[in-house]
C-alpha positions, -999 to 999 in steps of 0.1 A, spaced: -70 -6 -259 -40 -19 -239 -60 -53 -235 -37 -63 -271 -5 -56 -255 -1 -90 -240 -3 -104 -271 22 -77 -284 47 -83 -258 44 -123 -268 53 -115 -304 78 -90 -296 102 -121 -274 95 -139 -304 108 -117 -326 135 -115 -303 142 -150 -306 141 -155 -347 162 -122 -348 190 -140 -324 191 -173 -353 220 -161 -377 203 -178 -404 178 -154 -405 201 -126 -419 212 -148 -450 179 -136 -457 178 -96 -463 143 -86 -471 131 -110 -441 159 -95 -421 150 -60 -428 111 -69 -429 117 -84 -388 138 -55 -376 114 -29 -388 87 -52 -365 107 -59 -334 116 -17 -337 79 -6 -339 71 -34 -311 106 -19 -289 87 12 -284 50 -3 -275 68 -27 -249 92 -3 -234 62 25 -230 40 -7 -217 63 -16 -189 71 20 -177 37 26 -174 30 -8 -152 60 2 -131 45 34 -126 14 19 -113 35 -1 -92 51 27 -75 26 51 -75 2 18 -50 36 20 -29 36 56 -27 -1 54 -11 10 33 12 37 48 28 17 78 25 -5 64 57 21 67 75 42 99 61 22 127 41 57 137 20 49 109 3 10 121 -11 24 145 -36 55 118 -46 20 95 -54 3 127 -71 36 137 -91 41 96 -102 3 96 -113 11 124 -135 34 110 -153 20 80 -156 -12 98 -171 15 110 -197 30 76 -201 -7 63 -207 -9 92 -234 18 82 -250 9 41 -249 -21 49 -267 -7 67 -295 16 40 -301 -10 14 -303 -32 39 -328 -32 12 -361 -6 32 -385 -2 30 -424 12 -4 -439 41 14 -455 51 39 -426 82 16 -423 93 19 -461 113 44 -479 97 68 -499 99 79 -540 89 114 -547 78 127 -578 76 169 -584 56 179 -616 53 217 -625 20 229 -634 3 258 -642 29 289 -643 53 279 -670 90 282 -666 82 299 -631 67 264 -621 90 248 -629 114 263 -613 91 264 -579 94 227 -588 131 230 -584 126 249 -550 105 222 -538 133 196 -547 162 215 -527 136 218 -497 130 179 -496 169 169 -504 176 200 -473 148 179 -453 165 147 -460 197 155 -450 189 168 -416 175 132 -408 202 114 -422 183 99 -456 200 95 -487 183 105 -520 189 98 -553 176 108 -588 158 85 -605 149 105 -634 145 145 -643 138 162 -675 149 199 -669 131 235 -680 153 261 -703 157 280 -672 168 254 -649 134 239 -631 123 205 -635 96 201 -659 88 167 -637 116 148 -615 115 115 -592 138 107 -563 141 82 -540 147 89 -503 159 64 -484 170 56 -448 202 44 -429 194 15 -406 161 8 -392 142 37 -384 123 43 -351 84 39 -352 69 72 -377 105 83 -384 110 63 -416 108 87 -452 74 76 -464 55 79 -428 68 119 -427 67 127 -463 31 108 -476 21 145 -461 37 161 -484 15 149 -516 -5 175 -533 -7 205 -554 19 233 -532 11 272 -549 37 297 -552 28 332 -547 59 357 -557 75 376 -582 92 353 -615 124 360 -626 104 365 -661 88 395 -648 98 427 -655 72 447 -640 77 429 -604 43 417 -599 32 390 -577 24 359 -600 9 327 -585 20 293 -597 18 258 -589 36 226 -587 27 191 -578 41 169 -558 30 126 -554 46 108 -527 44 65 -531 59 40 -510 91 23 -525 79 -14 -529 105 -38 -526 105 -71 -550 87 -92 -527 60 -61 -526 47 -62 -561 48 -93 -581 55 -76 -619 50 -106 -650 74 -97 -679 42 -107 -701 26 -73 -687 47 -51 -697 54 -30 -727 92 -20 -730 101 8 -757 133 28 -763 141 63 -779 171 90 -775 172 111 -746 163 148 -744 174 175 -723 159 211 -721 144 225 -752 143 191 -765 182 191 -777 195 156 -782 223 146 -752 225 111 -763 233 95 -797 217 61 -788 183 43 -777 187 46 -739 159 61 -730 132 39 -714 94 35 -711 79 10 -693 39 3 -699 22 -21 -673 -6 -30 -699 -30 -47 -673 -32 -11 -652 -22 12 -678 7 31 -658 29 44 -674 69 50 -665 98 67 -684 133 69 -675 161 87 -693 184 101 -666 213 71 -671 236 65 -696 229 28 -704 195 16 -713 196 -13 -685 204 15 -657 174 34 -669 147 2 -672 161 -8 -636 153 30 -622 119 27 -643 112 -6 -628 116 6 -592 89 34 -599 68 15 -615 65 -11 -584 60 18 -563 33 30 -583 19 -1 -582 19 -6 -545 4 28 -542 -27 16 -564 -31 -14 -548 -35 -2 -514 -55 24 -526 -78 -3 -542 -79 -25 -508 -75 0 -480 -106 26 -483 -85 48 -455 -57 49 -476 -72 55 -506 -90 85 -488 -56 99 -479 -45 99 -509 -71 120 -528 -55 151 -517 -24 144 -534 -17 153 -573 -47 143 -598 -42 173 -619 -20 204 -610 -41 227 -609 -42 259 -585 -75 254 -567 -63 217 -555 -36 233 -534 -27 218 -502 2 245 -492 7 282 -502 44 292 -500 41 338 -502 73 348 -509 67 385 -501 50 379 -468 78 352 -460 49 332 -451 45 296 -456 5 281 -450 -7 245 -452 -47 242 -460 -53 211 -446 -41 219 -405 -44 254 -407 -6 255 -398 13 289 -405 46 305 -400 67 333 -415 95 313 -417 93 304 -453 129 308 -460 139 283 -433 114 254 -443 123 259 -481 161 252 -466 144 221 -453 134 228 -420 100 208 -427 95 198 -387 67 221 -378 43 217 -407 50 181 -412 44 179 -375 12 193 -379 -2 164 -404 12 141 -387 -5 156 -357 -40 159 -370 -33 123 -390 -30 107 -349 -64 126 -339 -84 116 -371 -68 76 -363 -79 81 -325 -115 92 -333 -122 66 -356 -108 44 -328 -133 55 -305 -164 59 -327 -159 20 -330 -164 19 -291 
């Protein structure tokens, strides 16, 4: 595997090099595009030349063991760690998704459940906004239409990082896990009897495409109008700001009411629409990707669950890793590290078998 890293070291100077021309930065997309490279490349290089140094010292080591036996376990103690370093060369050099580096749009649906889904739904959104926060992302509503009680019948945010993120640190490479149907076990506030009900809510994670991402003809698209709605359906706006955006050629379909002014809400709709659009073509070209995806949100129905979250048992399980904890209240305040860690975990063993099955 490490036979690439030459080649990797080569592009990283020359990355280097472009990033050094001030000219380049008149250029923001290609700026941002370069940094996210020579970031992901940083890490490769930096493991790369620890673990040649290591071998370096660990031959001096030997040889001054001849003459002094101290030095034996130095050499057995610097062979360790370079067996670590090794380790954690390989992972970095596992291929990754195209879009680990981007931001992320999320979109939360209720399901089956009612008003109770909904407002799981709503749970859901304060756990990913709580998750954001703690790694420094910004998120921001792109659109929401609300439940009588409070939930979200559906709502999309964007999450988005500050600076360049490290290598699997940026929003889409930790929340793509997170797409799927999540169940709800506990008691509604519509109960009276205080029995356990079980619910569901769905959650689709895409990529946020930049411009240069997604190529999107005015001729394709279908724009239309219509007054805003909040819960219940009562009117909050006396004019035609509401947007829906058809892509006729695929057939997706994106609605935007959130803003006040019809432009605001066609450029939010046009931002999930390229998303969704990315999402579908790498779906359509990457077989890998497009397997990943099929656990996330088709229809939101129970039996398509990917996470339970029991209330009464305070227990929070994830189907696909066979992760649990009974820390539910924590991770629905956002503390997401564990089970995230766990898919991202079994994600790097899947990626490292299919490496060496193509031995």
């Amino acid at each position: 595997m490490f036979e690439a890293v030459d080649g990797l070291v080569a592009e990283h100077a020359e990355l280097e090099q472009r990033l050094a021309d001030p000219s380049i930065h008149a250029d923001q997309g290609l700026a941002k595009k370069l940094n996210q490279r020579y970031a992901e490349l940083s890490a490769i290089v930096r493991t790369y030349r620890e673990w040649q140094q290591l071998g370096g010292d660990i031959g001096a080591a030997k040889e001054l063991a001849a003459e002094d036996p101290a030095f034996a376990e130095e050499a057995e103690a610097l062979a360790a760690r370079r067996e670590t370093t090794e380790e954690r060369l390989r992972h970095l050099l596992v291929p990754r998704d195209a879009s680990d580096s981007k931001d992320a749009i999320l979109e939360i649906k209720s399901g089956e459940g009612g008003e109770e889904s909904a407002l799981f739904a709503g749970d859901l959104l304060r756990m990913y906004t709580r998750y954001a926060e703690r790694h420094g992302w910004k998120t921001e509503q792109l659109d929401a239409t609300e439940s009588d009680l409070g939930g979200y019948k559906s709502v999309t945010v964007a999450v988005k990082a500050k600076g360049t993120p490290a290598p699997g640190e940026a929003p889409y490479a930790l929340l793509k896990f997170e797409g799927g149907v999540h169940r709800v076990q506990r008691v509604p506030v519509t109960e009276s009897q205080g029995r356990v009900h079980t619910s569901a809510a769905g959650v689709l994670v895409m990529p946020e495409a930049e411009q240069v991402d997604v190529v999107v003809e005015d001729k394709d698209l279908r724009i239309d109008v219509f007054r805003s709605s909040g819960p219940g359906g009562q009117s909050v706006n006396t004019t035609d700001s509401a947007v829906r955006i058809t892509h006729v050629p695929t057939g997706i379909v994106v609605s935007c009411q959130n803003e006040k002014s019809q432009l605001q809400n066609r450029e939010q709709a046009m931002r999930i629409l390229r998303a969704r659009l990315l999402a579908a073509a790498e779906e359509a070209a990457n077989a890998e990707a497009s397997d990943a995806r099929k656990s996330q949100v088709r229809t939101v129905d129970r039996s398509e669950r990917i996470r339970t979250y029991n209330y009464p048992e305070n227990r929070i399980s994830d189907h696909r890793t066979g992760y649990k904890s009974h820390n539910l209240d924590a991770v629905l305040d956002g503390d997401l590290e564990a089970v995230i860690g766990s898919c991202v975990e079994a994600d790097l063993a899947a990626r490292l078998d299919a490496l060496e099955s193509q031995k």
